[in-house]
N, C-alpha and C positions, 0 to 999 in steps of 0.2 A: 504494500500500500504506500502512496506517495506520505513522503512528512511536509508538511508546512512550513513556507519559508517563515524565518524571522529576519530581522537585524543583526546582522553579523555575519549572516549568511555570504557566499561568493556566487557571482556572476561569472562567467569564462565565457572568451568568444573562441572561436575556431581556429585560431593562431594560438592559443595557451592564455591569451592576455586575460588576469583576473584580477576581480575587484571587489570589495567588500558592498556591499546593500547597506544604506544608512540613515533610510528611510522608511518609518513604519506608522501605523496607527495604535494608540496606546488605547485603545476600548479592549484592547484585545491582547494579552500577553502569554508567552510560555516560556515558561523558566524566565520570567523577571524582562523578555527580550520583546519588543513590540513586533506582533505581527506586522506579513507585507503584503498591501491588498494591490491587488490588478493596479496597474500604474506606477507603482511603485518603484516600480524596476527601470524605467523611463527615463533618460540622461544618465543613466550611468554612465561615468567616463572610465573609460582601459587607460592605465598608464603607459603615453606614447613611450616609446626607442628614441631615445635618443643619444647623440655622443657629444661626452661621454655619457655612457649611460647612467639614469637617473637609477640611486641605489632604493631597492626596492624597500616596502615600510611594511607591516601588517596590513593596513586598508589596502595596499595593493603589493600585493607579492610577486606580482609578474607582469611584464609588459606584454604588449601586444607586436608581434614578432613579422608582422607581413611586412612584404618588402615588392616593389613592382621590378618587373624583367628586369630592369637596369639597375637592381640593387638597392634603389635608394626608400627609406624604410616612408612604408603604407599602414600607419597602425589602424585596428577600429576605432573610433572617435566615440559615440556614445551606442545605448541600444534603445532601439524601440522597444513599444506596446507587445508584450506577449502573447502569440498568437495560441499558443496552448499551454496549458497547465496552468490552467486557473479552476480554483474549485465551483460545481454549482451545489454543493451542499453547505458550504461552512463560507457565510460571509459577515462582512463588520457594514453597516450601515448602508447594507443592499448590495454590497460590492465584494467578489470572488476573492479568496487568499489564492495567494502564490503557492503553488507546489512546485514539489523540487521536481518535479515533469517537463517543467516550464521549459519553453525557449519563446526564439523569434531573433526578428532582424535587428544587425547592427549596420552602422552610418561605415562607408568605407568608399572614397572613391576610386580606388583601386581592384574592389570587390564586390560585387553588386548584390553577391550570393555570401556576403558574411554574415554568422548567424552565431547569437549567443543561448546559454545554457546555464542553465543553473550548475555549480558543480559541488553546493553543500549547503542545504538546508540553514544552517546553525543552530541546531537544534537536534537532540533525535529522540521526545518524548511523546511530540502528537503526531499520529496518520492521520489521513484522510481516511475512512471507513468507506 
């Protein structure tokens, strides 16, 4: 069964680049951490590549690693609206939580087909039933 995103949770796009979720709705908490309703996930930004490279933090452990034909680095910028893995059972104020099911598009002009992922709940006491 999918777990429910929280805050804290990580975002990853299809080049490895990941970011922490740091936005949530406090109606609704597990383990003290505010769930993350549909939207949520929206402007996340991937830590671009840069040189030198920018040293990675907790909120972001990994950049985003694409590079176009000519080498010169194409990270993904932010992600869009999640096109699945939103719950229709468990919502906060009429509105789906995040599951760690979730993807959808990220902004890449070098990638038309870049696409993000959930790749860790933060959490791992509530499923979705």
């Amino acid at each position: 069964m999918p777990k429910i995103v929280v805050v804290g949770g990580f975002v990853e796009c299809k080049h490895s680049g990941r970011t922490k979720l740091k936005s949530g709705n406090a109606k609704l908490k597990i383990g003290g951490a505010e769930v993350v309703i549909a939207g949520g996930e929206v402007g996340v930004s991937f830590m671009p590549l840069t040189v030198p490279p920018t040293p990675p933090t907790p909120d972001n452990p990994a950049p985003c690693i694409q590079q176009t034909a000519a080498g010169t680095p194409s990270p993904c910028a932010i992600t869009l609206l999640a096109t699945s893995g939103i719950s229709t059972k468990i919502k906060v104020d009429g509105v789906g939580v995040l599951l760690d099911t979730a993807s959808g598009l990220a902004t890449n002009p070098n990638d038309p087909s870049a696409q993000w992922t959930i790749s860790d709940a933060g959490q791992a006491l509530m499923e979705e039933a």
